[in-house]
N, CA, C and O atoms as a GROMACS GRO file, in nm:
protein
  412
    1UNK      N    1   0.085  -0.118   0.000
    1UNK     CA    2   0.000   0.000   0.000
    1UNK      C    3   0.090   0.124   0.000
    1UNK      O    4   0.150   0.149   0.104
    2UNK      N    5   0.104   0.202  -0.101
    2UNK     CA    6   0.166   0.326  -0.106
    2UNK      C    7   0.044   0.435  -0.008
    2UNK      O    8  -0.078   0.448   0.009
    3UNK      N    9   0.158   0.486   0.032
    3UNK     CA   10   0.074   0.659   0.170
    3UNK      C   11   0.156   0.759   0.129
    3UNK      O   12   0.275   0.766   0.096
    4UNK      N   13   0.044   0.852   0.141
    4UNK     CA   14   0.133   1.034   0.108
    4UNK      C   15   0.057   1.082   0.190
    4UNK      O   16  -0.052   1.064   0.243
    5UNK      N   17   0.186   1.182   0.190
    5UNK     CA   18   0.109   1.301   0.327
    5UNK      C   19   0.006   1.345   0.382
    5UNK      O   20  -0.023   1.230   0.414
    6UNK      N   21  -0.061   1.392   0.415
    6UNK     CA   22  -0.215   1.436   0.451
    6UNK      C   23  -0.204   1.612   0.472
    6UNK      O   24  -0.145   1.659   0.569
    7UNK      N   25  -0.251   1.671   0.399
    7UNK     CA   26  -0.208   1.848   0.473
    7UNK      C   27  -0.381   1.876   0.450
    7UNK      O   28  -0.472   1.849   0.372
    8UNK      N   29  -0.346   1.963   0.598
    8UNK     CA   30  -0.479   2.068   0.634
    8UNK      C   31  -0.431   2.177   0.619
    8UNK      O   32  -0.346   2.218   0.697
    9UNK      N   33  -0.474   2.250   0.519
    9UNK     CA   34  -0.390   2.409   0.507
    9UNK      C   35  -0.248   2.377   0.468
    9UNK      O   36  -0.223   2.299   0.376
   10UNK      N   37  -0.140   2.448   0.552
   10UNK     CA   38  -0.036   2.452   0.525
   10UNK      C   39   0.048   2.328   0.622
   10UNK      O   40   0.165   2.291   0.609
   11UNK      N   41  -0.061   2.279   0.728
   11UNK     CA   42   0.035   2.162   0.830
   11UNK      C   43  -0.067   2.044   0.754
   11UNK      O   44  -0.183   2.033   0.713
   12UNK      N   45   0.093   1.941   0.770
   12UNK     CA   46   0.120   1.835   0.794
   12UNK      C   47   0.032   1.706   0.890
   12UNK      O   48   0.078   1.660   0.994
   13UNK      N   49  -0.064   1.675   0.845
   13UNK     CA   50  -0.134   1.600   0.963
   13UNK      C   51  -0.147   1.502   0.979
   13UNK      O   52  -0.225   1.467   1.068
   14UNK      N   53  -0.074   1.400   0.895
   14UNK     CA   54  -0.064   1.231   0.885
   14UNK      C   55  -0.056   1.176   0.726
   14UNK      O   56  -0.020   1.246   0.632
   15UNK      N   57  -0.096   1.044   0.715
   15UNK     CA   58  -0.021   0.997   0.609
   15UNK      C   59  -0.155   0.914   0.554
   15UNK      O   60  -0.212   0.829   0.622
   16UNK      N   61  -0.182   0.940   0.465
   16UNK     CA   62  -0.361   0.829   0.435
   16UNK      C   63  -0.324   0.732   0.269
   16UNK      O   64  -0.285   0.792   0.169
   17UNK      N   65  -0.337   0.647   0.269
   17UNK     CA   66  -0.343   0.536   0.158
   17UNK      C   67  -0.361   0.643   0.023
   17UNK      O   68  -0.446   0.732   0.032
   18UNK      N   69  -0.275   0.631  -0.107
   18UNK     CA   70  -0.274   0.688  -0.209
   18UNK      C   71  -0.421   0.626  -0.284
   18UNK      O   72  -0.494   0.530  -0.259
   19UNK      N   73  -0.422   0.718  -0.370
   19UNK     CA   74  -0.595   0.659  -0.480
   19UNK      C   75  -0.584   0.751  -0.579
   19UNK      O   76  -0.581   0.873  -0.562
   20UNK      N   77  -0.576   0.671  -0.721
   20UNK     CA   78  -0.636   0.783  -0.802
   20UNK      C   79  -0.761   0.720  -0.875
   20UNK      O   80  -0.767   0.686  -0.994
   21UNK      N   81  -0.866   0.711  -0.771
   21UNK     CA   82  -0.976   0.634  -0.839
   21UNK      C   83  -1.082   0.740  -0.903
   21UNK      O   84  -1.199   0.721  -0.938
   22UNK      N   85  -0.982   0.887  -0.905
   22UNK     CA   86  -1.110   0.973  -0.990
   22UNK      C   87  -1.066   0.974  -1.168
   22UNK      O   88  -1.139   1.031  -1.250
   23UNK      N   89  -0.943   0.906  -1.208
   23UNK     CA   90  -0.879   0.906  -1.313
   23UNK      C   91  -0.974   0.800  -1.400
   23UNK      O   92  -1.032   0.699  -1.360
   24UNK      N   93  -0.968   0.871  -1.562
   24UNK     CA   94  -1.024   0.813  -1.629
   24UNK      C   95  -0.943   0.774  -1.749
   24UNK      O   96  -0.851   0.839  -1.800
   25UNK      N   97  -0.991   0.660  -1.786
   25UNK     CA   98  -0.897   0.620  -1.970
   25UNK      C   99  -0.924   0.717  -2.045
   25UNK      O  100  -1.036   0.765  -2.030
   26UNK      N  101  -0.826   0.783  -2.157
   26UNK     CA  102  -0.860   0.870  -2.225
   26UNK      C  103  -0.800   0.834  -2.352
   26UNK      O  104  -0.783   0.912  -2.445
   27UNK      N  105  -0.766   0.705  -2.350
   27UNK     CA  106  -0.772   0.596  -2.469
   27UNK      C  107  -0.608   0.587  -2.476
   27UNK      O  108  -0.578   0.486  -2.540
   28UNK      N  109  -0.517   0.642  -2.443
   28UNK     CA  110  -0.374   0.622  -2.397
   28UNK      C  111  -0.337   0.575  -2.256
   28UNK      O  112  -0.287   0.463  -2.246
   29UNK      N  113  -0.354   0.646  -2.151
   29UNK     CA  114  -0.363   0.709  -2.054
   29UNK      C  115  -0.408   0.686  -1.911
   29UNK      O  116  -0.408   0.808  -1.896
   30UNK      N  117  -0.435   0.653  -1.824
   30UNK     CA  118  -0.507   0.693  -1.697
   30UNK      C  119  -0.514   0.845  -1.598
   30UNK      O  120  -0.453   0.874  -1.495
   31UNK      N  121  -0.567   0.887  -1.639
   31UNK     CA  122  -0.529   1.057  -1.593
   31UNK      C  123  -0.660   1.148  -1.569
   31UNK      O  124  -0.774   1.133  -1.612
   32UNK      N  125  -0.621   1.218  -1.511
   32UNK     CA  126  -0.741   1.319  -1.450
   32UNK      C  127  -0.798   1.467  -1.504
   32UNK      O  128  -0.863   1.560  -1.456
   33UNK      N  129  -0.718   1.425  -1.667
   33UNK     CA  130  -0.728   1.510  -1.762
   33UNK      C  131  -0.604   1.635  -1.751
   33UNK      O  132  -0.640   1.752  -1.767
   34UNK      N  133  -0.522   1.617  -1.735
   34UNK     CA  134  -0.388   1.649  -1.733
   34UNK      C  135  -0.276   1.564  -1.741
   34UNK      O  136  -0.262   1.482  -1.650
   35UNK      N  137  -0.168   1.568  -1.860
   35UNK     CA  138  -0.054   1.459  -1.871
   35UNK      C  139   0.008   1.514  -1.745
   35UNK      O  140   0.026   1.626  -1.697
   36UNK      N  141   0.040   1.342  -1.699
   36UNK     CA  142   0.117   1.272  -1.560
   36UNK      C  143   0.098   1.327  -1.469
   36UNK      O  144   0.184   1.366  -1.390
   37UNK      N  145  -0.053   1.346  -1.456
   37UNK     CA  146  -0.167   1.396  -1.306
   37UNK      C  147  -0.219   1.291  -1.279
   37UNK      O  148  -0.202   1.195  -1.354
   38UNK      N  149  -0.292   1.282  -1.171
   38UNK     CA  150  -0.383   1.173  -1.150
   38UNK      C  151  -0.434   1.223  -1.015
   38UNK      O  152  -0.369   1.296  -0.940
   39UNK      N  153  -0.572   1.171  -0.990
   39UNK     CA  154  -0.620   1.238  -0.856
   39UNK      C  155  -0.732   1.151  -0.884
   39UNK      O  156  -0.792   1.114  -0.984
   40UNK      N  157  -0.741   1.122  -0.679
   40UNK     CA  158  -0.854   1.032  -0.586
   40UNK      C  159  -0.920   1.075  -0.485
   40UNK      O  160  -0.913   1.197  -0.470
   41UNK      N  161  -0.963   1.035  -0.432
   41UNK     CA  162  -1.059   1.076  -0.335
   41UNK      C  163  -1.074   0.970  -0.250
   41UNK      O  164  -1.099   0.856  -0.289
   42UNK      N  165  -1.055   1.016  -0.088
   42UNK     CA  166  -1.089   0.882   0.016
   42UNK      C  167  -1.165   1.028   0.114
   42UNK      O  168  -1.182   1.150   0.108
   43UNK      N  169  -1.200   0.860   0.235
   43UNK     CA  170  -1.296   0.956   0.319
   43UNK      C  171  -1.219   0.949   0.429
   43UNK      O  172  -1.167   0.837   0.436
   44UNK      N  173  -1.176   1.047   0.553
   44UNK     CA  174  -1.103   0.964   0.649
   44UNK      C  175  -1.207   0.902   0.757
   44UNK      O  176  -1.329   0.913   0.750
   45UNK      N  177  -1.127   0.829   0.869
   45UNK     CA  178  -1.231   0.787   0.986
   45UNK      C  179  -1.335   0.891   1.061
   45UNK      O  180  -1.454   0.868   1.083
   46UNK      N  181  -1.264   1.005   1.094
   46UNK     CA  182  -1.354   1.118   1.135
   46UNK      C  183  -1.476   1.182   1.069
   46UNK      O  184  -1.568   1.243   1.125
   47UNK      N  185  -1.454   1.147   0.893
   47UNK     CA  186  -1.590   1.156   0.811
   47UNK      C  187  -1.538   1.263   0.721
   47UNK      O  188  -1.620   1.294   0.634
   48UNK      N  189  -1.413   1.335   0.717
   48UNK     CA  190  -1.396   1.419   0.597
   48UNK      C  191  -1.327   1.351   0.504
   48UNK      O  192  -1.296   1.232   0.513
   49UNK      N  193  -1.297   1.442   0.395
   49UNK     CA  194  -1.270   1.365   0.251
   49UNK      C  195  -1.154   1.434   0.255
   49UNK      O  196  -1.128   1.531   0.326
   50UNK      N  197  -1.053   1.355   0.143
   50UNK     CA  198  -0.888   1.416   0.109
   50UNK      C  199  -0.921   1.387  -0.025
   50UNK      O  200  -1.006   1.301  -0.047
   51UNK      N  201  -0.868   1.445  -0.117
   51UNK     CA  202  -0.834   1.499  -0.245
   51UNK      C  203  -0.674   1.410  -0.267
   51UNK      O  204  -0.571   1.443  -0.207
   52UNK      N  205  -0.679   1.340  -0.326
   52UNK     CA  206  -0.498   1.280  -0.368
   52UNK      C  207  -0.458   1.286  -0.482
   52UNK      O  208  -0.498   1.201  -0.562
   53UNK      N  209  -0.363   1.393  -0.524
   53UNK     CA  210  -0.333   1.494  -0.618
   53UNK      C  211  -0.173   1.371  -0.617
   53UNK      O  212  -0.106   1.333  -0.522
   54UNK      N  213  -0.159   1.343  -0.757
   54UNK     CA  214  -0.070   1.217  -0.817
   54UNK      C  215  -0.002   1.324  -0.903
   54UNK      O  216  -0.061   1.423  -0.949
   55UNK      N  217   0.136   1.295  -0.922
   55UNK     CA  218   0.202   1.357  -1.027
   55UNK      C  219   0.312   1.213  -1.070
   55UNK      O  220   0.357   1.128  -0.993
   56UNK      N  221   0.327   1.223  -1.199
   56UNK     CA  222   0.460   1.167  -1.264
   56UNK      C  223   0.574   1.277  -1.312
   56UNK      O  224   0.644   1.257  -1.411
   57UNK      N  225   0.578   1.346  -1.264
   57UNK     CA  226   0.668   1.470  -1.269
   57UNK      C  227   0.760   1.487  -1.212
   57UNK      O  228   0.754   1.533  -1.098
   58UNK      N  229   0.901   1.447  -1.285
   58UNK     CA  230   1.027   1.453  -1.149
   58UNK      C  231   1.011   1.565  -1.089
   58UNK      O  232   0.972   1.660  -1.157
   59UNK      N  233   1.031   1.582  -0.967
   59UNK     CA  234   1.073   1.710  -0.902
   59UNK      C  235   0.933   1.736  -0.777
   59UNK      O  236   0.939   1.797  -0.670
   60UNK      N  237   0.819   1.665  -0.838
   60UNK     CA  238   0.697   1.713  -0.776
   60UNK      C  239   0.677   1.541  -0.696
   60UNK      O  240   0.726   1.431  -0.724
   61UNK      N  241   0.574   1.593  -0.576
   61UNK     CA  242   0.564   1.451  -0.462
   61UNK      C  243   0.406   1.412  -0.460
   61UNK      O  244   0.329   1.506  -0.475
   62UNK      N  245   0.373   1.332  -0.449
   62UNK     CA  246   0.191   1.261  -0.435
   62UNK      C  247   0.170   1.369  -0.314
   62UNK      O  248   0.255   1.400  -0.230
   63UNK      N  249   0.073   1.404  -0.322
   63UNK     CA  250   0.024   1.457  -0.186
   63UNK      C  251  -0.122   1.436  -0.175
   63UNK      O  252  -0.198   1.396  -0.262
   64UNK      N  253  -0.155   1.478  -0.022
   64UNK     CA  254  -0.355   1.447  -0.044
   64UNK      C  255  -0.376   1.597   0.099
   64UNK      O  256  -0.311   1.628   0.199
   65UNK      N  257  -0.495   1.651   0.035
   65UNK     CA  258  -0.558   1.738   0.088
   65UNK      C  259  -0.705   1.716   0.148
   65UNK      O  260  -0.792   1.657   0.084
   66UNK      N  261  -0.729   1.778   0.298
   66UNK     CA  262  -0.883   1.770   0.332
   66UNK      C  263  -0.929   1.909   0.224
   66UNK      O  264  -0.886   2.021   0.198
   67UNK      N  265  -1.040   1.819   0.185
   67UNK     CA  266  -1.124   1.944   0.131
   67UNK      C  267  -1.273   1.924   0.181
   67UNK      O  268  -1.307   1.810   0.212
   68UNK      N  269  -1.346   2.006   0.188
   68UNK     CA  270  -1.514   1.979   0.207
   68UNK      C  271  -1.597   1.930   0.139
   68UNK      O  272  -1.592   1.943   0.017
   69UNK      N  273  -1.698   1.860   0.201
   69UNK     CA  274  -1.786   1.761   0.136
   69UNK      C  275  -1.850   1.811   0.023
   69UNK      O  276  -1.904   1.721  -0.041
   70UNK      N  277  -1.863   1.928  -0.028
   70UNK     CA  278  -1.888   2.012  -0.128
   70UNK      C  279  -1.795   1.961  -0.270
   70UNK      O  280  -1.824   1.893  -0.368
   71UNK      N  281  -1.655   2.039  -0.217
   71UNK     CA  282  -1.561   1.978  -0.280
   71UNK      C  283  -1.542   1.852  -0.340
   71UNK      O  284  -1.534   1.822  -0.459
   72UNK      N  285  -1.538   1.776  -0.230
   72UNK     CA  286  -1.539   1.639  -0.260
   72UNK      C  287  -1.690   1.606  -0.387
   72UNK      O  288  -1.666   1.572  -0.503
   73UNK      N  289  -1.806   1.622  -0.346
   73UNK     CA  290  -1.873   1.577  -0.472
   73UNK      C  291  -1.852   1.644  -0.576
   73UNK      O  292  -1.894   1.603  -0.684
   74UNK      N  293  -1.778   1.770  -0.564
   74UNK     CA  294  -1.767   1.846  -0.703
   74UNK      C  295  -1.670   1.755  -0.789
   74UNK      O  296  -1.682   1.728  -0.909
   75UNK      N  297  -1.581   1.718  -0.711
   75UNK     CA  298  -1.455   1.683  -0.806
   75UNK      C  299  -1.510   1.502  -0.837
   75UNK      O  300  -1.476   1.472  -0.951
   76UNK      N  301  -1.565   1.413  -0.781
   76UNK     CA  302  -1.651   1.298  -0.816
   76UNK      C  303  -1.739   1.320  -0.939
   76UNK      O  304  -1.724   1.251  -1.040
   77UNK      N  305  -1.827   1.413  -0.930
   77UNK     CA  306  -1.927   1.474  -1.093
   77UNK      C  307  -1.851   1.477  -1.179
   77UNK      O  308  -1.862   1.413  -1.283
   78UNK      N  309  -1.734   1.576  -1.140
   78UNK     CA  310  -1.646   1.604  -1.236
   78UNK      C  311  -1.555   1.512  -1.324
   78UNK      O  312  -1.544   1.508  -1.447
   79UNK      N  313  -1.488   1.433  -1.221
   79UNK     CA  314  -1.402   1.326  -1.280
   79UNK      C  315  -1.482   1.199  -1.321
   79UNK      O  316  -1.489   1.139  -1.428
   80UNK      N  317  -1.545   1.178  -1.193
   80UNK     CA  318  -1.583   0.999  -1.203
   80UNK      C  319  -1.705   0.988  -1.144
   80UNK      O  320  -1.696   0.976  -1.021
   81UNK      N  321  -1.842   0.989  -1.197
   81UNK     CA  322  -1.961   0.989  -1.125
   81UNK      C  323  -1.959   0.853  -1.107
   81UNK      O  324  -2.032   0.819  -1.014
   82UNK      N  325  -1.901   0.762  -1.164
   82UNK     CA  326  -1.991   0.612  -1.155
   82UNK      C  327  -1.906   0.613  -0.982
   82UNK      O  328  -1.921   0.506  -0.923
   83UNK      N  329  -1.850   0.684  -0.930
   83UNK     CA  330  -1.835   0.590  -0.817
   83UNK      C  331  -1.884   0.676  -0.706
   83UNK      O  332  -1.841   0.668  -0.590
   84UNK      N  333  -2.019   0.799  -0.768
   84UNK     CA  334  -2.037   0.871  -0.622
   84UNK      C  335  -2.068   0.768  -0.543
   84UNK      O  336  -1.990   0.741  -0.451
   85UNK      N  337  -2.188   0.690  -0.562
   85UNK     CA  338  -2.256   0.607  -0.483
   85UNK      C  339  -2.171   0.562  -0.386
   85UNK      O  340  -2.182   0.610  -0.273
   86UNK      N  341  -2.085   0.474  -0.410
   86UNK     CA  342  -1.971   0.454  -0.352
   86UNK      C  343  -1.922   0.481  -0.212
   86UNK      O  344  -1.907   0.423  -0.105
   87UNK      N  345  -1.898   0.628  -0.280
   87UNK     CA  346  -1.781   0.748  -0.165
   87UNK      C  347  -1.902   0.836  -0.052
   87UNK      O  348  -1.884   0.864   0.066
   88UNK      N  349  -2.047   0.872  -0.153
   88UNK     CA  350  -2.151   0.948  -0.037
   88UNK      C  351  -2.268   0.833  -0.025
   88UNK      O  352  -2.376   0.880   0.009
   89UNK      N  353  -2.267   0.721  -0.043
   89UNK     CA  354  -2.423   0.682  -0.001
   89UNK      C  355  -2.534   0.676  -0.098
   89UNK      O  356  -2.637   0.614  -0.074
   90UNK      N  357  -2.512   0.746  -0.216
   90UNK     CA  358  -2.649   0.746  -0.267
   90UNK      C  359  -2.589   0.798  -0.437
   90UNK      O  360  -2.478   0.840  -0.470
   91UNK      N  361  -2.724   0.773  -0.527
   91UNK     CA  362  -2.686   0.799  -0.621
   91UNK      C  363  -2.645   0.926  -0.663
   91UNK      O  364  -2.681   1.011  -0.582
   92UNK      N  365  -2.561   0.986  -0.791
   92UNK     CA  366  -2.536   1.078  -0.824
   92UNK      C  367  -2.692   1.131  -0.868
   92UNK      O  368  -2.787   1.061  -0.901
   93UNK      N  369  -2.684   1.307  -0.857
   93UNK     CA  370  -2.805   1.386  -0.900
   93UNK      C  371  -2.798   1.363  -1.088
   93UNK      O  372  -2.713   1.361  -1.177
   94UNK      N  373  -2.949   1.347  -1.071
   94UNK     CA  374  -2.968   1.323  -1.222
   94UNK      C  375  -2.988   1.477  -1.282
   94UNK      O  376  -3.053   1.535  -1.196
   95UNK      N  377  -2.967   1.546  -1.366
   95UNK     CA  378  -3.069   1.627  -1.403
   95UNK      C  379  -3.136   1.630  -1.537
   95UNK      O  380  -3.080   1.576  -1.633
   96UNK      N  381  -3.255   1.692  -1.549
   96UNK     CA  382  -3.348   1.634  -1.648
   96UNK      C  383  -3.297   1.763  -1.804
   96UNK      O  384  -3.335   1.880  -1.794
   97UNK      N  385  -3.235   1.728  -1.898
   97UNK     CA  386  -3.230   1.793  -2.018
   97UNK      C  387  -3.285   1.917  -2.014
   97UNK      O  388  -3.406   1.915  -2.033
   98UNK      N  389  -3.241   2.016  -1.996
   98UNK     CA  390  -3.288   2.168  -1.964
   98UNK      C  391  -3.300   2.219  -1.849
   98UNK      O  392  -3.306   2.339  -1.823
   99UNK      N  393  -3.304   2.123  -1.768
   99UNK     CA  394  -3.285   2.192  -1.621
   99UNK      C  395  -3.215   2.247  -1.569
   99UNK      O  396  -3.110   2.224  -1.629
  100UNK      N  397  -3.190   2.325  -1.474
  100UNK     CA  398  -3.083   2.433  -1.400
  100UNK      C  399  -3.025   2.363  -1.237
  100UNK      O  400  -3.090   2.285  -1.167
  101UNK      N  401  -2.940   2.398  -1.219
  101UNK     CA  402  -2.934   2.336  -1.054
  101UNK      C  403  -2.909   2.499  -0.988
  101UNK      O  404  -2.854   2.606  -1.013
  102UNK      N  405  -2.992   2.427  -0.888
  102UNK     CA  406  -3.024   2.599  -0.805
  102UNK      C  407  -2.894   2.650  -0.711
  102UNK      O  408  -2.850   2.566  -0.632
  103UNK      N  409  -2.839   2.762  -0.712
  103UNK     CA  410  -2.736   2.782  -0.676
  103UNK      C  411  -2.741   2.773  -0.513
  103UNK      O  412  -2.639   2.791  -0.447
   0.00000   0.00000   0.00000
């Protein structure tokens, strides 16, 4: 099991299991829509989510960030809906062809 850092803000707060289970095939590739990126999403025990920001970039290190549950489903829609269910409990929001989502 590979672990990278954990940062809240600017500190250092432990070390949580790597994931880039928001990465998708892009018919070369596994990537998060940036060459030699990759980024996941876990939940920790306390109930918040980390962001795990992957690089293949000499010079640059795996790292993972708390971000808010907001966050967190934004970047799931964004990257990889098939696995909201998954990560929050329930299915992803459908919306119906012309509809708006209310701010």
């Amino acid at each position: 099991m590979k672990t990278v850092t954990l940062f809240d803000g600017e500190a250092a707060i432990g070390v949580v299991e790597y994931t880039d289970n928001l990465d998708q095939w892009d018919g070369h590739n596994w990537t998060c829509g940036s060459s030699g990126r990759h980024l996941g999403i876990g939940k920790l025990k306390d109930g918040r989510f980390y962001l795990c920001h992957g690089t293949q970039w000499e010079g640059e290190e795996d790292r993972a960030v708390v971000v808010t549950e907001e966050e967190a489903r934004e970047a799931v829609l964004r990257h990889n809906p098939d696995i909201h269910e998954d990560i929050f409990g329930e299915p992803a929001p459908v919306l119906s062809e012309g509809s708006e989502v209310e701010a």
